[in-house]
Structure formats: C-alpha cells, structure tokens
C-alpha positions as a Markdown table, in Angstrom:
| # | Residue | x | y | z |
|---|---|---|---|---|
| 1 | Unk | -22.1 | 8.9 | 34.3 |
| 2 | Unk | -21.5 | 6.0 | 32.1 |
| 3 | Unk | -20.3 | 4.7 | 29.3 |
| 4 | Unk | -23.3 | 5.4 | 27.2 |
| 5 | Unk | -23.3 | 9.2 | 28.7 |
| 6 | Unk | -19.9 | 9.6 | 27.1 |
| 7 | Unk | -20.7 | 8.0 | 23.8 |
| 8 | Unk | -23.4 | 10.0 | 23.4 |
| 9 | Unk | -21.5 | 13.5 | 24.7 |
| 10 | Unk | -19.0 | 12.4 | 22.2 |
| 11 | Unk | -21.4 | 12.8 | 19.4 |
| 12 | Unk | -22.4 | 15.4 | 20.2 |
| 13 | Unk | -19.4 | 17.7 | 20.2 |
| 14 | Unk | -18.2 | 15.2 | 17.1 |
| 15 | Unk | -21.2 | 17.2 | 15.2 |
| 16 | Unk | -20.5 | 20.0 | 16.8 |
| 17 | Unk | -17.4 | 20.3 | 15.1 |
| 18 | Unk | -18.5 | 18.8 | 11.8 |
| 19 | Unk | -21.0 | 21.8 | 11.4 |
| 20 | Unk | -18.3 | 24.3 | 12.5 |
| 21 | Unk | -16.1 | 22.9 | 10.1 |
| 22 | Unk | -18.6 | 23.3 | 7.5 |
| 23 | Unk | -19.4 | 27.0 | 8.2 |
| 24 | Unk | -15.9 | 27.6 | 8.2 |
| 25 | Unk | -15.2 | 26.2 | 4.6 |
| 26 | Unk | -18.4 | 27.3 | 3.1 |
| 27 | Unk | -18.3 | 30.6 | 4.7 |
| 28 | Unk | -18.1 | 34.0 | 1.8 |
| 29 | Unk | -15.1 | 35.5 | 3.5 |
| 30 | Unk | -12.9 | 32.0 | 2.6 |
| 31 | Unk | -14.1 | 32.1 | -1.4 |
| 32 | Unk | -10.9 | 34.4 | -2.5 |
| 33 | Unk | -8.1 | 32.7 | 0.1 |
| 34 | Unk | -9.4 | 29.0 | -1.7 |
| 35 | Unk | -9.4 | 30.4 | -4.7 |
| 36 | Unk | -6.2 | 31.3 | -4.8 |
| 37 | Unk | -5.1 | 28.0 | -3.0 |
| 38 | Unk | -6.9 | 26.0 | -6.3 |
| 39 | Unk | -5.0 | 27.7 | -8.6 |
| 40 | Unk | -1.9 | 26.8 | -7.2 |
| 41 | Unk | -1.1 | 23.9 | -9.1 |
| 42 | Unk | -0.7 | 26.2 | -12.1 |
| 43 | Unk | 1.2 | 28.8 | -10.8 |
| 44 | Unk | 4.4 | 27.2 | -12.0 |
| 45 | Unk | 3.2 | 25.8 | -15.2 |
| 46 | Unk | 4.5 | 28.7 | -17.8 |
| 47 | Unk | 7.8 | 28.4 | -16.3 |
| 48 | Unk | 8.2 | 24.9 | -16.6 |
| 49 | Unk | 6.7 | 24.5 | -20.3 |
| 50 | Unk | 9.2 | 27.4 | -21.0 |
| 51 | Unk | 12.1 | 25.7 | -19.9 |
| 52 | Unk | 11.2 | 22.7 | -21.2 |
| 53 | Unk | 11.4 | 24.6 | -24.4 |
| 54 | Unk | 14.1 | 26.3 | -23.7 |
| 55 | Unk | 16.5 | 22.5 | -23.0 |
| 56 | Unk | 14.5 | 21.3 | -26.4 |
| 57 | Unk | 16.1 | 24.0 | -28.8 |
| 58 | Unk | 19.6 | 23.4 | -27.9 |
C-alpha cells in the first residue's frame, strides 16, 4: 500500500460522507426540525420591538 492507495481510499470515504451528509439534510423527516431552526431568528423579534416601545414612551 502506498501513498497513492491512501489518497485515493481517502476520497473515497471523503464522498462517502459528502453523500451521507446530503441525505441527511435533504431527507423528508429533517423538513419540520429545520424549519423550526430557520425561524429562529424571529422568535424574539415581538418582544424586542415591544420593549423598545415600551423605553420610547416614557
């Protein structure tokens, strides 16, 4: 075994991985979980335009 064997084993499970990742993020079961997780950023938004408003009117 050489150098090149290693390189090309390497690859190999480097794709390997890549494709599992990809089935993984793309799968159906995921879609509600990421959902969620992109609507995370405005989760806190109501409360923090609130008591903005809230500091403004005193």
């Amino acid at each position: 075994m050489d150098i090149n064997d290693l390189r090309g084993l390497s690859t190999v499970l480097m794709l390997g991985s890549f494709l599992g990742l990809c089935v993984w993020a793309y799968s159906k079961a995921r879609t509600e979980e990421f959902n969620e997780a992109a609507n995370l950023p405005f989760a806190d938004e109501p409360e923090a335009v609130s008591s903005s408003r809230e500091k403004g009117d005193e």
